[in-house]
C-alpha positions as a Markdown table, in Angstrom:
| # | Residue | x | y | z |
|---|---|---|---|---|
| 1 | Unk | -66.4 | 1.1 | 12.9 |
| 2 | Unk | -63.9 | -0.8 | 15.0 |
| 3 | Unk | -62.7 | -2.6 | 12.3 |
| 4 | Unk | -61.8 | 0.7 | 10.0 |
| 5 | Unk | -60.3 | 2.3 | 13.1 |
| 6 | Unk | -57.7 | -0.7 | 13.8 |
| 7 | Unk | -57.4 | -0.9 | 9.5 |
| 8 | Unk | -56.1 | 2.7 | 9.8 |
| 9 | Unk | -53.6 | 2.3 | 12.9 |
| 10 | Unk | -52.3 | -0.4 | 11.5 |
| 11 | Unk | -51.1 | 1.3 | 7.5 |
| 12 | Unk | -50.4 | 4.4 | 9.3 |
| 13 | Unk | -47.1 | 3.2 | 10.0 |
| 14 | Unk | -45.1 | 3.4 | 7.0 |
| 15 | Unk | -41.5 | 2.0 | 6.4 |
| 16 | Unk | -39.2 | 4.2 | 4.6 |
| 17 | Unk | -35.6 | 3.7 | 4.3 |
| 18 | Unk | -32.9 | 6.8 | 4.4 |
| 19 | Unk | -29.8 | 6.0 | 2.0 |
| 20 | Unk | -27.2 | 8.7 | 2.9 |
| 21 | Unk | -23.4 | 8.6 | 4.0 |
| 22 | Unk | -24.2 | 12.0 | 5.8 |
| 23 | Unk | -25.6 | 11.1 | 9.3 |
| 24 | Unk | -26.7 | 14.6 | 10.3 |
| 25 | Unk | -28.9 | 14.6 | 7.1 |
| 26 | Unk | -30.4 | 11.0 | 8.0 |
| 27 | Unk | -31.0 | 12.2 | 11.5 |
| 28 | Unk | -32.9 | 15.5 | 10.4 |
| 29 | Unk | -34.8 | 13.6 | 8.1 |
| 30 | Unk | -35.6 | 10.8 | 10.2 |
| 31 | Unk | -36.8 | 13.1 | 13.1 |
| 32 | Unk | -39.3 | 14.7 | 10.4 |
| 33 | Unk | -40.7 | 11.3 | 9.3 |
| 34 | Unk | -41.1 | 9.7 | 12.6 |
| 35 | Unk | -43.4 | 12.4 | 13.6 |
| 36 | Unk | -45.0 | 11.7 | 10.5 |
| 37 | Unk | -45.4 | 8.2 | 12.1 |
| 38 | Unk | -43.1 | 6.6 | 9.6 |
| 39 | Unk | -41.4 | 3.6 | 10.6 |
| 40 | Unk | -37.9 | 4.6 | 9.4 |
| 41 | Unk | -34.5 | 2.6 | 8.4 |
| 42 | Unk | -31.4 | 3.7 | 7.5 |
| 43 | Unk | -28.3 | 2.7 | 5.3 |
| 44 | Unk | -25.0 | 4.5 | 4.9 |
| 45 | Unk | -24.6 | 3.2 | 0.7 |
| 46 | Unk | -26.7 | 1.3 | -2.1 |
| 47 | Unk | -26.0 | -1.9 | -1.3 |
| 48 | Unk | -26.8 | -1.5 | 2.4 |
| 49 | Unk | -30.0 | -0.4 | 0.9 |
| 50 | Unk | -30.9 | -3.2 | -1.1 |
| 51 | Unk | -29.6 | -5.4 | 1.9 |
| 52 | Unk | -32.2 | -3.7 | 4.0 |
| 53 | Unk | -34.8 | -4.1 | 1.5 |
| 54 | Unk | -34.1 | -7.5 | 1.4 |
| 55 | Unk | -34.5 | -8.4 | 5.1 |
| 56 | Unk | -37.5 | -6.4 | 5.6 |
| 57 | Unk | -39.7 | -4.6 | 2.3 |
| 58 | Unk | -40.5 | -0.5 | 2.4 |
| 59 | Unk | -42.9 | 1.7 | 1.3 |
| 60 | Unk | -40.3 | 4.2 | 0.0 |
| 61 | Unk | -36.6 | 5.1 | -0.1 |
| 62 | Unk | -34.9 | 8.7 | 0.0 |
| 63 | Unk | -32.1 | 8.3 | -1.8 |
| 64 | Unk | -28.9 | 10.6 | -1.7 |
| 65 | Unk | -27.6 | 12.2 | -5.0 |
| 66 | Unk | -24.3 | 10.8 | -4.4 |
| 67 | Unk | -24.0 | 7.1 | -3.0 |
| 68 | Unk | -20.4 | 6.2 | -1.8 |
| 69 | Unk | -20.3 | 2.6 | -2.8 |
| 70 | Unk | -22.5 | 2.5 | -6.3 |
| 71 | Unk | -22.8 | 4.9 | -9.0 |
| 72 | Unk | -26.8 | 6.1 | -8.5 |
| 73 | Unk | -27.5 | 5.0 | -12.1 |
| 74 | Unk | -26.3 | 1.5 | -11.4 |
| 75 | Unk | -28.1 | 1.7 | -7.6 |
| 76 | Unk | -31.9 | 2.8 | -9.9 |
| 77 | Unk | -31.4 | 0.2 | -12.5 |
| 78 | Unk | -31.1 | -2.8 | -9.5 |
| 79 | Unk | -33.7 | -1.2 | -7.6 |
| 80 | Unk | -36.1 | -0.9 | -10.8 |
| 81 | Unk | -35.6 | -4.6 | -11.4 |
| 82 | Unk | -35.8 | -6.1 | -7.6 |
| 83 | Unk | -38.6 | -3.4 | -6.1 |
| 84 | Unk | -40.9 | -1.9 | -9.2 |
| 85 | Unk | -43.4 | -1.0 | -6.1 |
| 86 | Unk | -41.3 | 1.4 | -3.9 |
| 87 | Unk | -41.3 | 5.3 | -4.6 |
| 88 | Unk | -37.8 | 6.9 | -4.5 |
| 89 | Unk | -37.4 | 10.1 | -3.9 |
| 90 | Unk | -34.6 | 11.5 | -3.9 |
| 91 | Unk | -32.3 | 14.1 | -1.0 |
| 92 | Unk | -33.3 | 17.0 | -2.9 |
| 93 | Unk | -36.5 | 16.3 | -4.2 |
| 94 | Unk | -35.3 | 15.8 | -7.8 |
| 95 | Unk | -37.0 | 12.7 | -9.2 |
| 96 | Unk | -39.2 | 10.1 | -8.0 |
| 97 | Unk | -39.5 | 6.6 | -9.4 |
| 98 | Unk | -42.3 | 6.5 | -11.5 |
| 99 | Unk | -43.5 | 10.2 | -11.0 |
| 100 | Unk | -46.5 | 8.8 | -9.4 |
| 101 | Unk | -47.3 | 11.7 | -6.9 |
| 102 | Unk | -48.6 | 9.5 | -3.8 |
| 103 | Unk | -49.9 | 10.4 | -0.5 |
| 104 | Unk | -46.7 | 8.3 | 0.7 |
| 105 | Unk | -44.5 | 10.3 | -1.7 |
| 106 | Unk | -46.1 | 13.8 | -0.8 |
| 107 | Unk | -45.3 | 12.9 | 3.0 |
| 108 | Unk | -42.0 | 12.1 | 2.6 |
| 109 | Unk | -42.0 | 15.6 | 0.5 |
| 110 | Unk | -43.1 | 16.9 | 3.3 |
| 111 | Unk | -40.6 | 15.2 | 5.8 |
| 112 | Unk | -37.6 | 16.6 | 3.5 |
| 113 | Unk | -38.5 | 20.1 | 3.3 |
| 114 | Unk | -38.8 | 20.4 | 7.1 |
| 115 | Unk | -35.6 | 18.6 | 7.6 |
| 116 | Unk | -33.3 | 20.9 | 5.2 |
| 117 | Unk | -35.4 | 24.6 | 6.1 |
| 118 | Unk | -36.4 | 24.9 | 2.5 |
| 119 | Unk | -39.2 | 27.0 | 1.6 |
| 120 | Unk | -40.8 | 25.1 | -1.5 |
| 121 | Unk | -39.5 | 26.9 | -4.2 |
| 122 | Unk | -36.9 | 25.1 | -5.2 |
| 123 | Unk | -38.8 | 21.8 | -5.0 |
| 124 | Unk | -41.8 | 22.6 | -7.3 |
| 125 | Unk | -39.5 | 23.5 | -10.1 |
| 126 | Unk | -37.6 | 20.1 | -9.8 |
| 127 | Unk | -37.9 | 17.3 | -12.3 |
| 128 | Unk | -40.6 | 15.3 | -11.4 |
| 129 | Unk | -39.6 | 11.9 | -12.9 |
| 130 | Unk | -36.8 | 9.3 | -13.2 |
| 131 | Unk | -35.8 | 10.1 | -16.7 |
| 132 | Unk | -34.9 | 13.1 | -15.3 |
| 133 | Unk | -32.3 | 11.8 | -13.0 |
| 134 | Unk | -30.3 | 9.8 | -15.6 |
| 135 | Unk | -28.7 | 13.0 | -17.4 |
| 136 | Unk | -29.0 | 15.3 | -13.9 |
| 137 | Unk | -26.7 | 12.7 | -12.6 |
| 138 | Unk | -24.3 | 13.2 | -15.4 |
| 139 | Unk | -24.4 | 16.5 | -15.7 |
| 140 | Unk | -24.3 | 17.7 | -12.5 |
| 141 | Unk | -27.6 | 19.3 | -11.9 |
| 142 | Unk | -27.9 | 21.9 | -9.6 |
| 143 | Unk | -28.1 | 21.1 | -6.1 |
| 144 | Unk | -31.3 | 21.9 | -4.2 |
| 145 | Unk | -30.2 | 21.3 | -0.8 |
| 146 | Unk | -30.5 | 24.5 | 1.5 |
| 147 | Unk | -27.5 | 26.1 | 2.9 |
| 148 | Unk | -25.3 | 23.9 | 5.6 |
| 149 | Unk | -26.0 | 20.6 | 4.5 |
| 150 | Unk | -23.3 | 18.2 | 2.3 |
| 151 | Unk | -23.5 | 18.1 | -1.2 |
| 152 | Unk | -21.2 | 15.3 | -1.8 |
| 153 | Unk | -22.3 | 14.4 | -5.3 |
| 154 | Unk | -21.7 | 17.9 | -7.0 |
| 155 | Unk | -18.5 | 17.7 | -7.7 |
| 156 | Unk | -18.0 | 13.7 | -8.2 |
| 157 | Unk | -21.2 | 13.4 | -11.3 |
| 158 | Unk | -19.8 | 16.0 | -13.2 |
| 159 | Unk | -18.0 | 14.6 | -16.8 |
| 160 | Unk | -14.9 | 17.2 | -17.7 |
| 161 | Unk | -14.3 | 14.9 | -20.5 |
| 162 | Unk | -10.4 | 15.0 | -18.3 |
| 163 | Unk | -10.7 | 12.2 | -15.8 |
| 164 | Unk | -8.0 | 14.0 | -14.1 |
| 165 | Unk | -9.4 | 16.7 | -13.8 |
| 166 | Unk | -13.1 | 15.7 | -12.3 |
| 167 | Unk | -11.4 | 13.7 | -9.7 |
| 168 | Unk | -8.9 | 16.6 | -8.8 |
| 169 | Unk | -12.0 | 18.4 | -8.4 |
| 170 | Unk | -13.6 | 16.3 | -5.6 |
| 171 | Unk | -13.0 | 18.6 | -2.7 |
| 172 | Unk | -11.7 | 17.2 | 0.9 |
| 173 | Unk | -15.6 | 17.9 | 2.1 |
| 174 | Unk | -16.9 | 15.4 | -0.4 |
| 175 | Unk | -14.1 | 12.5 | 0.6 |
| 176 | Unk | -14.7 | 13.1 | 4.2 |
| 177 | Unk | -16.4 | 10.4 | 5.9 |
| 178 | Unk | -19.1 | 11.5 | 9.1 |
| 179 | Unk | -16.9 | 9.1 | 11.7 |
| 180 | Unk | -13.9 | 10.9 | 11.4 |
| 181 | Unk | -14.2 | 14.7 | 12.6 |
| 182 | Unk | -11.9 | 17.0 | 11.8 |
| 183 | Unk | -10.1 | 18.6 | 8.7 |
| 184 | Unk | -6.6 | 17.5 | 8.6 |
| 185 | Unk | -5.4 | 16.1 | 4.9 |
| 186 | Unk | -3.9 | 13.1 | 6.4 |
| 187 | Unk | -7.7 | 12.4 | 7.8 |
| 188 | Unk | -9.0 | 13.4 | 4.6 |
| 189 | Unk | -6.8 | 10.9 | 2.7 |
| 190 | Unk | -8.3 | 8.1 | 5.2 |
| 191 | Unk | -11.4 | 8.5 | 4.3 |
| 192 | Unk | -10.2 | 8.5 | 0.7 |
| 193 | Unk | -8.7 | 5.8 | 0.5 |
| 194 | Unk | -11.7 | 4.1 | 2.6 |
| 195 | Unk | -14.0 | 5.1 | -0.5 |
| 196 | Unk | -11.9 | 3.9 | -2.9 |
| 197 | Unk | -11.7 | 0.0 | -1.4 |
| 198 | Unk | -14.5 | 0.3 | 0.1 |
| 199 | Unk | -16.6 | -1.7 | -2.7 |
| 200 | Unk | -14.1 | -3.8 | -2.9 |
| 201 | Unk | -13.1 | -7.6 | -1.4 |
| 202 | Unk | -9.4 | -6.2 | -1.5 |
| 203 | Unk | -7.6 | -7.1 | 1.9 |
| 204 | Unk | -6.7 | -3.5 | 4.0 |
| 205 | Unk | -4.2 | -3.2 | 6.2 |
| 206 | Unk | -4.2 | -0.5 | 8.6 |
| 207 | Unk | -1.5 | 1.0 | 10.7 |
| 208 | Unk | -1.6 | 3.7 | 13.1 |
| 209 | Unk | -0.6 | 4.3 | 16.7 |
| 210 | Unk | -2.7 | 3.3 | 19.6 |
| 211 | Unk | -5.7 | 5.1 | 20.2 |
| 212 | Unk | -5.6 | 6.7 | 16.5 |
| 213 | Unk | -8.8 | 4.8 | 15.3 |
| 214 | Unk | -7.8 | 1.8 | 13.4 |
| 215 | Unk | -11.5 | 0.2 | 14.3 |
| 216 | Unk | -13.2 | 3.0 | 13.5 |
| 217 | Unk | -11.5 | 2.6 | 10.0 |
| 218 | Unk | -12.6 | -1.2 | 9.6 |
| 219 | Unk | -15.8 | -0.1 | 10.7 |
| 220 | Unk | -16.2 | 2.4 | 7.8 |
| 221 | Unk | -14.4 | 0.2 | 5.1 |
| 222 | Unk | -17.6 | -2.7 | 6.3 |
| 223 | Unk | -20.6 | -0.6 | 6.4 |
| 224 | Unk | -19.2 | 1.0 | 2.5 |
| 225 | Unk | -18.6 | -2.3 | 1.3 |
| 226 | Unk | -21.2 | -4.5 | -0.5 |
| 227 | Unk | -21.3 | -6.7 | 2.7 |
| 228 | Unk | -22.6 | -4.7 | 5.0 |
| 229 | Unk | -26.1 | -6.5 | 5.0 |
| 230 | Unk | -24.2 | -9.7 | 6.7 |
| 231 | Unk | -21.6 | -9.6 | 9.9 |
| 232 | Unk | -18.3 | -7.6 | 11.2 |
| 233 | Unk | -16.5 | -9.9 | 13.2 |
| 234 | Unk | -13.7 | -8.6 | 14.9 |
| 235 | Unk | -10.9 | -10.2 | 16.9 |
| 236 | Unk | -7.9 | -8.7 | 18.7 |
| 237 | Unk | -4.9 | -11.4 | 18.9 |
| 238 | Unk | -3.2 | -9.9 | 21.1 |
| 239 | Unk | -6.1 | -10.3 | 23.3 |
| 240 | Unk | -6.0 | -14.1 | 23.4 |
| 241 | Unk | -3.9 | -17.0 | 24.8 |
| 242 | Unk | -1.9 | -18.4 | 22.1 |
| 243 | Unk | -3.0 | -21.7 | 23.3 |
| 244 | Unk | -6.8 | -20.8 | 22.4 |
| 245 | Unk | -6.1 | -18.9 | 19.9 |
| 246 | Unk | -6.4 | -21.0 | 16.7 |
| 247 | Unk | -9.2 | -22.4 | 18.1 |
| 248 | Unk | -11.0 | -19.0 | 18.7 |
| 249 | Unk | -9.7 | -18.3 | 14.7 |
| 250 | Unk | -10.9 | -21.6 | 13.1 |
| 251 | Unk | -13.0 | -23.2 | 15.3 |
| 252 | Unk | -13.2 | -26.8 | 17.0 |
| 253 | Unk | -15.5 | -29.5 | 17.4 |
| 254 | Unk | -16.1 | -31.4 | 20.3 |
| 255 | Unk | -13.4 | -33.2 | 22.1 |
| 256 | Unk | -10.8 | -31.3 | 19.7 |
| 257 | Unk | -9.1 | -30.6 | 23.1 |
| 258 | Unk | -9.3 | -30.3 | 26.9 |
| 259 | Unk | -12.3 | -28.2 | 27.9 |
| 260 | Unk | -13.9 | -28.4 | 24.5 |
| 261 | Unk | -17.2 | -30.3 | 25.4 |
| 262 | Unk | -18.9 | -29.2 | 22.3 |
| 263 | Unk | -18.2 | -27.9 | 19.1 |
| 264 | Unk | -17.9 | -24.3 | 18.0 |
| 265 | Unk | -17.7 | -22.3 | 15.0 |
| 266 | Unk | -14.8 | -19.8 | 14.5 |
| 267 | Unk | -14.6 | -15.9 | 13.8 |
| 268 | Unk | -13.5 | -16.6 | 10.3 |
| 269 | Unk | -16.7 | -18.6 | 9.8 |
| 270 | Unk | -18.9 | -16.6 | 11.8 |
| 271 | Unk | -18.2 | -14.0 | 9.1 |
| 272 | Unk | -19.0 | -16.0 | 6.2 |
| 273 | Unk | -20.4 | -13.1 | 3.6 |
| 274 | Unk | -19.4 | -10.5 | 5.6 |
| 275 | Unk | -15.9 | -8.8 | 7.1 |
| 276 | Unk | -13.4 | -10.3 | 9.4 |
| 277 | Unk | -11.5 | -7.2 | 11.3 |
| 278 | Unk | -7.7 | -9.1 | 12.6 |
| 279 | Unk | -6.5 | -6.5 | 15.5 |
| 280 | Unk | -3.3 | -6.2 | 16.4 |
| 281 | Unk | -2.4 | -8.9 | 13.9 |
| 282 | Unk | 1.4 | -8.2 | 14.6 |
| 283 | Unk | 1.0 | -10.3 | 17.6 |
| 284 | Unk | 0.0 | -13.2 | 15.9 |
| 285 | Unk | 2.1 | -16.2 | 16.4 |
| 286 | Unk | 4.3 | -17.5 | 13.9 |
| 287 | Unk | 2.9 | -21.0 | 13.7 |
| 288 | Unk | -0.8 | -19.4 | 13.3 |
| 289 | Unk | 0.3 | -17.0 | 10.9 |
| 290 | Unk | 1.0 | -20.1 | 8.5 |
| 291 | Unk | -2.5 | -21.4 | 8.9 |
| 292 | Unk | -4.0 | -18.1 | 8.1 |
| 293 | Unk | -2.3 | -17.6 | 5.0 |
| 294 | Unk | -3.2 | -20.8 | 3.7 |
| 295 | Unk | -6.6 | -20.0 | 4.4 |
| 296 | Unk | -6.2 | -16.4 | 2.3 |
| 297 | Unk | -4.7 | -18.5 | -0.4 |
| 298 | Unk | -7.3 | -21.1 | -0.6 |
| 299 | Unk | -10.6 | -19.7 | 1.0 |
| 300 | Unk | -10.6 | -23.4 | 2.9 |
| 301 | Unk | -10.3 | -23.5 | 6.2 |
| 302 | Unk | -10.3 | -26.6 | 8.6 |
| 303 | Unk | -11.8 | -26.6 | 12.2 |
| 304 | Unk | -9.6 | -27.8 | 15.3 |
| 305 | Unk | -10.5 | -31.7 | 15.2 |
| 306 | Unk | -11.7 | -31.6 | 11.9 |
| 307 | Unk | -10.4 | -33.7 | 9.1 |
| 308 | Unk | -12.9 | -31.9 | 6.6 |
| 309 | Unk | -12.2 | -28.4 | 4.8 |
| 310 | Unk | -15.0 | -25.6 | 5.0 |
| 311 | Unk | -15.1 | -23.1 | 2.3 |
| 312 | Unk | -15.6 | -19.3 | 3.9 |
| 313 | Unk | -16.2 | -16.0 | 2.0 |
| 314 | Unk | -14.8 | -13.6 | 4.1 |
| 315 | Unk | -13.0 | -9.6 | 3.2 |
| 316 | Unk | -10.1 | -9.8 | 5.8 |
| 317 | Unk | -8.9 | -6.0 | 7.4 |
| 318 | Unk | -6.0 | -6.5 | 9.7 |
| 319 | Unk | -4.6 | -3.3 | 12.1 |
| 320 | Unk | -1.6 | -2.9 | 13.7 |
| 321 | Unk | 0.2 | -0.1 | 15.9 |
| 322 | Unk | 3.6 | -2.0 | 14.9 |
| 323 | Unk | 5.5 | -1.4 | 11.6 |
| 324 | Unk | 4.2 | -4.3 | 10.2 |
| 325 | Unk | 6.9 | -4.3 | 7.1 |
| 326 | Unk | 10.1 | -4.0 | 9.5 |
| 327 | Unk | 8.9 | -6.7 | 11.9 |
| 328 | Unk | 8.6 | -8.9 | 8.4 |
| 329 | Unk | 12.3 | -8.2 | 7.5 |
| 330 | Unk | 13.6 | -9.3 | 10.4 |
| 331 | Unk | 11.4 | -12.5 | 10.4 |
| 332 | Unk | 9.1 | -11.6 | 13.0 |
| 333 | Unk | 6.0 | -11.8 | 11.0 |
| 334 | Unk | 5.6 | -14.0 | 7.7 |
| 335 | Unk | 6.9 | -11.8 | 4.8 |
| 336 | Unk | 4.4 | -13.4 | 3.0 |
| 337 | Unk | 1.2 | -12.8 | 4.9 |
| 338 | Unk | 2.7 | -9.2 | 5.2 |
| 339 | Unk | 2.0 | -9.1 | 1.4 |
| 340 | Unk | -1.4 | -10.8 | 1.6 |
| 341 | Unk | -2.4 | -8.5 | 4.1 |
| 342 | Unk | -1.4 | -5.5 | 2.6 |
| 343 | Unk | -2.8 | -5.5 | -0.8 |
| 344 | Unk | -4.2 | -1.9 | 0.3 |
| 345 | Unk | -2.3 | 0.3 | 2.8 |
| 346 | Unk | -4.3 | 3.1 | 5.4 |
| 347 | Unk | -2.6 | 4.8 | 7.9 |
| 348 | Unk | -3.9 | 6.6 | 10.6 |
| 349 | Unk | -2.9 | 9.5 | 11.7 |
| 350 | Unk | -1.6 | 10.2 | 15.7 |
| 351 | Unk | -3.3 | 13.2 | 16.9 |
| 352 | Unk | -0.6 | 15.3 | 17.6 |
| 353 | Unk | 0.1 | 15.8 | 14.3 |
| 354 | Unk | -3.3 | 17.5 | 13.5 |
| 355 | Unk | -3.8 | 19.4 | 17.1 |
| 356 | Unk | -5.9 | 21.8 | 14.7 |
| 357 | Unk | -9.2 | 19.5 | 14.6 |
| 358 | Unk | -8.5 | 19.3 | 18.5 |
| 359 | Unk | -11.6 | 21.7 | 18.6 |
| 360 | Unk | -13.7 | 19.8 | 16.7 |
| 361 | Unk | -12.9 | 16.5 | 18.5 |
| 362 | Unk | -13.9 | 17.9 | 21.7 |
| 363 | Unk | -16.7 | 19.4 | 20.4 |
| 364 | Unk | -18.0 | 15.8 | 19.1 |
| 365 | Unk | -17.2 | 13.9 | 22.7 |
| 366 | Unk | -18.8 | 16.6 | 24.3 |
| 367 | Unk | -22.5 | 16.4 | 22.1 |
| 368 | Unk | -21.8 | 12.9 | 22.7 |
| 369 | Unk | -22.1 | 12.9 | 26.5 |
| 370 | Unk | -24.6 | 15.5 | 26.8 |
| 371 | Unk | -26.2 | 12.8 | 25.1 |
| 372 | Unk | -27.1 | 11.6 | 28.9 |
| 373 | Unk | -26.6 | 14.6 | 31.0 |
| 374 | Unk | -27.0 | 18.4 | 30.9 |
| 375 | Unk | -24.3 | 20.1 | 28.3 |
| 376 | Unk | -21.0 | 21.4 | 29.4 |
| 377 | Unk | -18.7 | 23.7 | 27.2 |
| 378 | Unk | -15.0 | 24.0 | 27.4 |
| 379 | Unk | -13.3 | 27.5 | 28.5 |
| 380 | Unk | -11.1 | 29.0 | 26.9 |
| 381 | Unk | -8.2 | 28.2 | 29.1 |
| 382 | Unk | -9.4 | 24.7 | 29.1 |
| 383 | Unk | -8.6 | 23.9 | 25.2 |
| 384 | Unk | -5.7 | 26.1 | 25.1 |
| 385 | Unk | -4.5 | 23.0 | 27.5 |
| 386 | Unk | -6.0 | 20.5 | 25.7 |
| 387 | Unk | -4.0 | 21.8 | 22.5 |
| 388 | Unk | -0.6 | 22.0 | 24.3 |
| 389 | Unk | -1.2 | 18.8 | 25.1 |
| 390 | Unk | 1.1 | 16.0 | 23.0 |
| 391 | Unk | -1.3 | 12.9 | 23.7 |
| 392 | Unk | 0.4 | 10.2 | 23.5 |
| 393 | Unk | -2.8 | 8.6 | 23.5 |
| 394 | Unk | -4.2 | 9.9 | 20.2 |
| 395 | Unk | -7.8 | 10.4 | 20.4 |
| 396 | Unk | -8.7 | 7.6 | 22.7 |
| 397 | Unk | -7.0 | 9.4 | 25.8 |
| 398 | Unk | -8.7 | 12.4 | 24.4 |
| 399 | Unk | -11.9 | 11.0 | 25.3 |
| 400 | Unk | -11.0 | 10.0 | 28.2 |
| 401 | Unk | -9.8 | 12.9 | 29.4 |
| 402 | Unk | -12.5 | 14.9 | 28.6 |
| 403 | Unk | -15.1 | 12.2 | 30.2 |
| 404 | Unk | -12.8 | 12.6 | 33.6 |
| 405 | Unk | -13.1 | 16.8 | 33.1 |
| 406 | Unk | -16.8 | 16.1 | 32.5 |
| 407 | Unk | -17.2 | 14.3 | 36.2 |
| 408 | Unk | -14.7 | 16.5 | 37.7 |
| 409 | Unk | -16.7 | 19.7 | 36.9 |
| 410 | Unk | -19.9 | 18.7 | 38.7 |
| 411 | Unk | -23.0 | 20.2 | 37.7 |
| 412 | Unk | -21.2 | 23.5 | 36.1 |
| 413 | Unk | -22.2 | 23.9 | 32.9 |
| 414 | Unk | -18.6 | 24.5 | 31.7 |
| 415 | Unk | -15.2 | 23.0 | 31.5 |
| 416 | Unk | -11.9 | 25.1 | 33.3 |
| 417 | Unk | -8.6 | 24.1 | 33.0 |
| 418 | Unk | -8.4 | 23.1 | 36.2 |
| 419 | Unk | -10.4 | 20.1 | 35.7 |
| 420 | Unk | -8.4 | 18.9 | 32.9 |
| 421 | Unk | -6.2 | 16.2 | 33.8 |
| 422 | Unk | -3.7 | 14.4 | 31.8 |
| 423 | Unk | -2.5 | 11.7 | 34.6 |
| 424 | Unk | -3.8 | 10.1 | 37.5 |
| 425 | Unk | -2.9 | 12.1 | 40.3 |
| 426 | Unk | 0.0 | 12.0 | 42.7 |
């Protein structure tokens, strides 16, 4: 009796994996399945997926119709050949590998129809099998998704037989990416662009003012990118002493210099497989911008103290608030590493020049802290301010200044303008 009760707490707990670039639809869906006691993991593309699969195995895997790194035809045929035994079912219910209908499969069934509000109908008249998928895919079946929730796919799968015309048709909704809130085209054309390279091991450079989100770019363009499974390292140069500045780069063994009383590996080599994110790389000295460009043309680089070359696999994203091209003509930065660098241009936008998704931004920082404490709303009066308001900043000093409103307005539920404050006060 004992034993059959532990048996049964132990499969209870089922590991399914949620493949989505929509967050709000993987955190629907994952509240509905860990009440179902389901063990859940989740992964913004296809190859996150199979990365995920890879470190740990799953049961099952709800997978979007639209994937923003693979085509889902190429994601089905991998995932037939490296896991024959987990079910897929997919966002909307339309196909499941193997049309086996499981216990598992009927609870994740279950899961999605809570999390979208559906009523059923729509589901039993799905396809029921993967064959199914292949020409729904291509077609552009219709979407089953209740009212509210991204479709991203629709408009991508469909073949016009005019490849103008079906990506003309992708709407700004579909190329918007879930870290960047608002509706502005120039923030529409980041995330664009960020789908596009994404899959990619094409070097990004991204420019933008302070505070405008460069990270949050290099962020995106990682977790889209084939490498997401291994390591983001990230390094601001401007951050560093020149003097230890190589050393941080390429890394030293022991006794390479002063101090160094063992060896240690470097941010380019600690993100061997995955993506190394160069901040500020306008303020990297001349003589250091030599040694990185060798390493971009030869993959090699050679530790501080070392005599022998290490070969690195690494997708290099640089940011800058400088105009990187200017600095270049006037010999501040290496024309030439300007050009290695750039091989794909982003630019983000300051936020004065879309005020309109000012709303929208506040909204987000506000969910965000309520997060930890009782909600507060903005008056009226408050964002009228917030919209006058040229910030200088960009949305960095947004949050900040609505974190300082947020303490200022004690335990009132909302935000007046009086507690909005641009400056430290006199």
């Amino acid at each position: 009796m004992a034993a059959s009760v532990q048996q049964r707490s132990v499969t209870a707990v089922r590991s399914v994996i949620l493949a989505s670039a929509d967050l709000s639809f993987r955190q629907r869906v994952r509240d509905a399945l860990t009440e179902l006691r389901w063990q859940v993991r989740e992964a913004g593309g296809g190859a996150e997926t199979l990365a995920c699969l890879e470190a740990a195995p799953a049961e099952a895997v709800v997978l979007d119709s639209w994937l923003p790194d693979l085509e889902v035809q190429e994601f089905v045929a991998e995932f037939e050949r490296m896991h024959p035994g987990v079910d897929v079912v997919m966002a909307d219910a339309s196909a499941t590998l193997g049309g086996a209908r499981s216990p598992r499969r009927n609870e994740v069934l279950h899961a999605l129809r809570r999390a979208q509000g559906g009523d059923g109908a729509a589901w039993n008249s799905a396809p029921k099998n993967l064959e199914e998928i292949r020409p729904a895919v291509r077609g552009g079946a219709p979407d089953h998704r209740a009212a509210g929730t991204p479709a991203e796919s629709s408009a991508a799968c469909v073949e016009t037989g005019d490849e103008t015309e079906r990506w003309s048709a992708r709407s700004g909704a579909t190329w918007r990416l879930p870290e960047f809130v608002g509706a502005d085209p120039a923030l529409v054309e980041v995330s664009r662009r960020i789908r596009l390279v994404a899959p990619r091991s094409t070097s990004v450079l991204i420019e933008g003012p302070t505070g405008s989100g460069k990270e949050l770019v290099a962020q995106a363009l990682h977790r889209l990118s084939p490498r997401a499974g291994r390591r983001m390292v990230a390094l601001n140069c401007a951050a560093i002493p020149e003097a230890l500045l190589e050393a941080e780069l390429f890394g030293h063994t022991r006794g390479a210099f002063t101090g160094a009383v063992q060896g240690r590996t470097g941010r380019i080599e600690a993100a061997h497989g995955g993506t190394l994110f160069l901040d500020e790389i306008g303020e990297m000295p001349l003589g250091l911008q030599a040694k990185l460009l060798r390493f971009l043309e030869t993959g090699e680089l050679q530790r501080v103290g070392d005599n022998e070359p290490v070969k690195v696999d690494v997708r290099i994203v640089a940011a800058t608030h400088q105009p990187l091209r200017k600095l270049a003509a006037k010999g501040e930065f290496r024309e030439d590493l300007y050009y290695r660098l750039a091989v794909f241009f982003i630019r983000t936008p300051a936020l004065g020049g879309h005020a309109e998704d000012i709303a929208a931004l506040a909204g987000h920082f506000l969910e965000r802290m309520a997060r930890q404490s009782p909600a507060k709303r903005l008056e009226p009066a408050a964002l009228e301010k917030l919209k006058a308001y040229p910030w200088p900043g960009n949305v960095r000093e947004l949050e900040h200044v609505l974190e300082r409103a947020w303490i200022l307005a004690e335990d009132r539920p909302r935000i007046g303008a009086e507690e909005i404050e641009f400056q430290e006060p006199d």
